[in-house]
N, C-alpha and C positions, 0 to 999 in steps of 0.2 A: 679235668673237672674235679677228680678227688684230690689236687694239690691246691686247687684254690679255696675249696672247702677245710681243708687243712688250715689253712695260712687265710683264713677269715676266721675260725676256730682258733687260733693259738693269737692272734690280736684281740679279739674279745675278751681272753681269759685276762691278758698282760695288760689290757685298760683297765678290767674289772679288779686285777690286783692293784695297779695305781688307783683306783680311786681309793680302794677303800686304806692303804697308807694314807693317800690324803687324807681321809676322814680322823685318822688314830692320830697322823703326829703332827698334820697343822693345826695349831692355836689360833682360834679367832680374836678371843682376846683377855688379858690376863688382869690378876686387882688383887684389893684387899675389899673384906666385909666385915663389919663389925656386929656381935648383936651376943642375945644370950644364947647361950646353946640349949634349945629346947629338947629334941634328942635324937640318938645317934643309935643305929640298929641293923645287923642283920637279916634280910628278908631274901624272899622270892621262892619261886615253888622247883621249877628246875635248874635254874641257876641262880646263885643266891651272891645279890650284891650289899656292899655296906654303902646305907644311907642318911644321912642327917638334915638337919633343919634349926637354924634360928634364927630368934626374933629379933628384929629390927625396927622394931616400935607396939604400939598400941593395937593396931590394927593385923585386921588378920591378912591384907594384903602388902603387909611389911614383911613377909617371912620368904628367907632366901634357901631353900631346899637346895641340896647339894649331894655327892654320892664321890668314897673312896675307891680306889683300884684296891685291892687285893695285895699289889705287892708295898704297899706303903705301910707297915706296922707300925711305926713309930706316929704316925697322924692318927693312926686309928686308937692306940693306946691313949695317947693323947685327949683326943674325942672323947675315951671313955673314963679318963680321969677329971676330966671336967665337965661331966654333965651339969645344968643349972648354972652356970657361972659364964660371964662375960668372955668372950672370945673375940680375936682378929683369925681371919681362917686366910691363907694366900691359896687364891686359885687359879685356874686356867679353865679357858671356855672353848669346848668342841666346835665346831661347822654343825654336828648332829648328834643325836643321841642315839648311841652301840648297845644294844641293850646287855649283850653280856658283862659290859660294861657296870652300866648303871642306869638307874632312872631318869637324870640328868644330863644337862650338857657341860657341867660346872662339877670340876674335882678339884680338889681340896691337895693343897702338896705342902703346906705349913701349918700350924697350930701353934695361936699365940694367948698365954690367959692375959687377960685387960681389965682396965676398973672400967666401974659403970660410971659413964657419963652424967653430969651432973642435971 
């Protein structure tokens, strides 16, 4: 009895750790965005992720909210050199939102400055 308690215990953990790789490294689905970059900022109370946001029209349900990893400094630098100004941002889309993560299911892994559309 206590070896198949065992070996139902060490299956659960080894599905619980494939899911959540599935969750971290498959991409649902990948793109570009264009808009102004409204802004970009450090938040959160115990774990604190970098987040951004820009506009994609007039409207307030044009805005594509978005969130950095941590190890990406050069996008975040980026984000912060270009607040207010047109941007292409390339991302990739999670299955779900990790919250140590970020608030989002869309990270950001290029930063491009762009004119504004006419």
């Amino acid at each position: 009895m206590k070896n198949v308690l065992i070996k139902i215990g060490i299956g659960l953990f080894v599905v619980l750790i494939g899911y959540f790789c599935f969750l971290y490294f498959a991409h649902y689905s990948d793109g570009i965005r264009a808009g102004e970059l409204v802004k970009f900022s450090k938040k959160g109370v115990i774990v604190k992720t970098w987040e951004g946001q820009i506009s994609q029209g007039v409207s307030e349900s044009l805005q594509f909210e978005f969130s950095v990893e941590d190890s990406q400094e050069q996008v975040k630098q980026d984000l912060i050199n270009l607040q207010g100004k047109y941007v292409k941002l390339h991302y990739f889309e999670r299955y779900k939102k990790l919250f140590w993560l970020g608030d989002t299911k869309y990270f950001i892994t290029k930063v491009e400055e762009s004119t504004k559309p006419n």
